[in-house]
C-alpha positions as CSV (number, residue, x, y, z in Angstrom):
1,X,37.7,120.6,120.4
2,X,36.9,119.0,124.1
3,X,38.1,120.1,127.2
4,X,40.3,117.1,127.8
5,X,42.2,117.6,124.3
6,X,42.4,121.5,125.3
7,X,44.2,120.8,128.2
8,X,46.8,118.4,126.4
9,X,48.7,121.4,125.2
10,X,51.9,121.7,127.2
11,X,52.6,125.2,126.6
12,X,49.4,127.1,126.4
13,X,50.0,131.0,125.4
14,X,48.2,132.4,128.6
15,X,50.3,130.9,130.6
16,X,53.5,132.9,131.1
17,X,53.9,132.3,134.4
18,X,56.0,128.9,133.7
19,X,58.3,130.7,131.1
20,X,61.7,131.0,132.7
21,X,65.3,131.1,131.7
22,X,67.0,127.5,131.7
23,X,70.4,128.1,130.1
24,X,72.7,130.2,128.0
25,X,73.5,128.6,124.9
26,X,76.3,129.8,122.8
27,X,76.1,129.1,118.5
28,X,79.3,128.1,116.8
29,X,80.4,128.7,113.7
30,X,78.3,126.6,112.0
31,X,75.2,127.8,113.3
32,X,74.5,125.1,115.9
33,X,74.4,125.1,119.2
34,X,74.4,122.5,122.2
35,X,71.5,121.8,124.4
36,X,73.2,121.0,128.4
37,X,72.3,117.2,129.0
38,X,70.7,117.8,132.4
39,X,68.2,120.3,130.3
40,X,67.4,117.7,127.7
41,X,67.3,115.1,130.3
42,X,64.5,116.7,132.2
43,X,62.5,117.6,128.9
44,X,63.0,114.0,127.6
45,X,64.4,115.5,124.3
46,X,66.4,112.5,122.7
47,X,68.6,112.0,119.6
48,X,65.9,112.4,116.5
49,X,63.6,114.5,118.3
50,X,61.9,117.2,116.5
51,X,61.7,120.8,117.9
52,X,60.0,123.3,116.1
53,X,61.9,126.9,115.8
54,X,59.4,129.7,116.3
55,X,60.5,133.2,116.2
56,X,58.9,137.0,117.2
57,X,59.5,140.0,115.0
58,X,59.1,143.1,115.9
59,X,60.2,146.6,113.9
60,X,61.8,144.2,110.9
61,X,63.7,142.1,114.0
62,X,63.7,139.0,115.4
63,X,63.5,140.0,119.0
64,X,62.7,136.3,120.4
65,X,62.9,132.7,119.4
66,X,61.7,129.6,121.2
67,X,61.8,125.8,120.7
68,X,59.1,123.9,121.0
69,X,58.6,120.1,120.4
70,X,56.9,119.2,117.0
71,X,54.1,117.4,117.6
72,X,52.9,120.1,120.5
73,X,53.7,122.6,117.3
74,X,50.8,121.1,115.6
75,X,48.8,120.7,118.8
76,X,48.5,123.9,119.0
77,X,47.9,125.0,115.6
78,X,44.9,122.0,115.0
79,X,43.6,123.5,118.2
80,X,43.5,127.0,116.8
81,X,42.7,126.1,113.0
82,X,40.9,123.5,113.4
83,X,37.7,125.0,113.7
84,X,38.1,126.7,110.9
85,X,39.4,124.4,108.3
86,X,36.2,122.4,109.7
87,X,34.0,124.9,108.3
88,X,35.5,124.6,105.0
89,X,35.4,121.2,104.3
């Protein structure tokens, strides 16, 4: 993979540094939960949008979930398998 497509990842592991805390989110009693307009607003997350749940275990636990947009989901994972489902083809 180029350096140009490398650097289309939004969300590149290394770089902790942008993590932060946005909002506090409460679940209901079905099991969803509201993201604040101004949040989606300024991640352009619209109606039909796809975000990818991806969770941490640790000692048998979830300790740590995250949302990430679909299609930079699979950015990241043709960046890191890629490679290596080229070499078995």
């Amino acid at each position: 993979m180029g350096a140009k497509e490398a650097e289309e990842v939004c969300c590149p592991v290394s770089d902790a540094t942008r993590c932060r805390v946005e909002t506090l989110v409460s679940v209901d009693d079905r099991g969803q939960m509201v993201l604040p307009k101004d949040f989606r607003e300024r991640a352009g997350i619209k109606a039909g949008d796809k975000l990818a749940l991806v969770s941490w275990e640790s000692g048998g636990k979830i300790c740590c979930v995250l949302l990430m947009r679909a299609e930079e989901l699979g950015a990241l994972v043709k960046e890191r398998l890629g490679p290596l489902l080229k070499g078995l083809v």
